[in-house]
N, C-alpha and C positions, 0 to 999 in steps of 0.2 A: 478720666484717663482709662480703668478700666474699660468701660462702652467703648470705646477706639479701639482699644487691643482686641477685645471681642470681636467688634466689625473688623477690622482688619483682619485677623484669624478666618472667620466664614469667608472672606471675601476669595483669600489665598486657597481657604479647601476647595470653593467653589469653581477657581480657577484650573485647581487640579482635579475636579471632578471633570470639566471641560474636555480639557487639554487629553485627559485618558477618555473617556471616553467618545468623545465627539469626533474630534479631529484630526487621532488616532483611528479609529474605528474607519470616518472617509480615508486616511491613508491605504491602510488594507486594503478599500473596497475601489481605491484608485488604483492600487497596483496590481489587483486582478483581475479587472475590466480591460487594463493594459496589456497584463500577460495574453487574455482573452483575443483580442485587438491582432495581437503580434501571432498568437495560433494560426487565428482566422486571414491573415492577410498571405500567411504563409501556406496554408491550404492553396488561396485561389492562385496564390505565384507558384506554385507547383512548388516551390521550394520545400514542404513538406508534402506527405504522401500517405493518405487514409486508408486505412485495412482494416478489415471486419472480419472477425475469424467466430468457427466457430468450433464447441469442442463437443467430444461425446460424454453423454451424461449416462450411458447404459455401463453400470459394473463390468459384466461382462465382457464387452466392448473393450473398455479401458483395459481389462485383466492382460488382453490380449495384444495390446499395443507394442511396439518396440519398448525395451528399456531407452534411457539417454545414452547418448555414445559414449564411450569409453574415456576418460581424461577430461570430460563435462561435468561441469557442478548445474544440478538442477536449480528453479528459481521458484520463487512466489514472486506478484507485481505486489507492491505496496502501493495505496495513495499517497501517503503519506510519506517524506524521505524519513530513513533513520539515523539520528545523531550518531558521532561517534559515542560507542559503548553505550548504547541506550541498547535496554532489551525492551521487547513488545511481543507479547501472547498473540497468536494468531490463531484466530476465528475459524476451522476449516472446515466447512460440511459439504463443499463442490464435489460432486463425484472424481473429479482431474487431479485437486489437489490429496482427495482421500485417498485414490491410485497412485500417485508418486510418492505418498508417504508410506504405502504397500508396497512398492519397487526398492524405495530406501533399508526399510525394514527387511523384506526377504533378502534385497543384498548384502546385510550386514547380521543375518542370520549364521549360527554354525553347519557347516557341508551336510550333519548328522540331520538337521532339523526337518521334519515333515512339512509338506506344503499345506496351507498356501500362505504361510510368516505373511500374514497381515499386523501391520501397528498395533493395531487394537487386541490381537493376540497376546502381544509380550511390548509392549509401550518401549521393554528397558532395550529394546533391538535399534533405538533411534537416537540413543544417548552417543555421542559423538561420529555422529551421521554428517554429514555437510551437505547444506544447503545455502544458494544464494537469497538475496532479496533486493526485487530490482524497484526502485520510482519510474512508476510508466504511469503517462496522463492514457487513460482510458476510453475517454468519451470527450468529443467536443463536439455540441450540439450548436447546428446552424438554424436559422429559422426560415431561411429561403428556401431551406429542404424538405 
């Protein structure tokens, strides 16, 4: 009787070894080939609309750009969406995002302060700064292309 319960016990882990990994796993990879699928069909129906931008990576360059308009919350794109109340570090070494984090900072410097209130100056210039964070699919790659 033991031996039964034993086999029975591996048989059930086994099942649940399965079921998570196997068949779950094709579910993801069904529902992103699909997401994929419904991109791609929405591309060729014109129904969506591809644009390719591109930004300046010269310091410089960026120093000199317009601020965002007035009554505008700036953004980062995420890959990933964010839960409610989830916090997530962000990675920034793009010249675009290191200059808007230098826009942010100089605009929330004191009128007294010397230029050029970059972040990395005084970090503490970005504490109750706002900023958006948007999910934007970035890249969908065709192969006809």
């Amino acid at each position: 009787a033991a031996e039964a319960l034993a086999d029975a016990a591996a048989l059930a882990l086994a099942a649940r070894v399965w079921d998570v990994l196997l068949l779950r796993r094709d579910e993801a990879l069904s529902a992103s080939t699909l997401r994929g699928l419904e991109l791609a069909r929405g591309l060729r129906s014109g129904r969506l609309l591809r644009r390719s931008y591109t930004f300046a990576t010269d310091p410089a360059a960026l120093a000199r750009a317009p601020p965002h308009p007035r009554g505008t919350i700036p953004f980062f794109t995420l890959k990933r969406p964010l839960r409610l109340g989830e916090e997530r570090r962000l990675s920034i070494f793009e010249p675009r995002w290191l200059a808007l984090l230098d826009a942010l900072a100089a605009a929330n410097a004191p009128a007294e302060t010397p230029a050029p209130n970059a972040a990395s100056d005084d970090p503490s210039r970005l504490i109750n700064v706002s900023f958006g964070c948007v999910f934007a699919l970035n890249r969908v790659d065709d192969e006809d292309e």
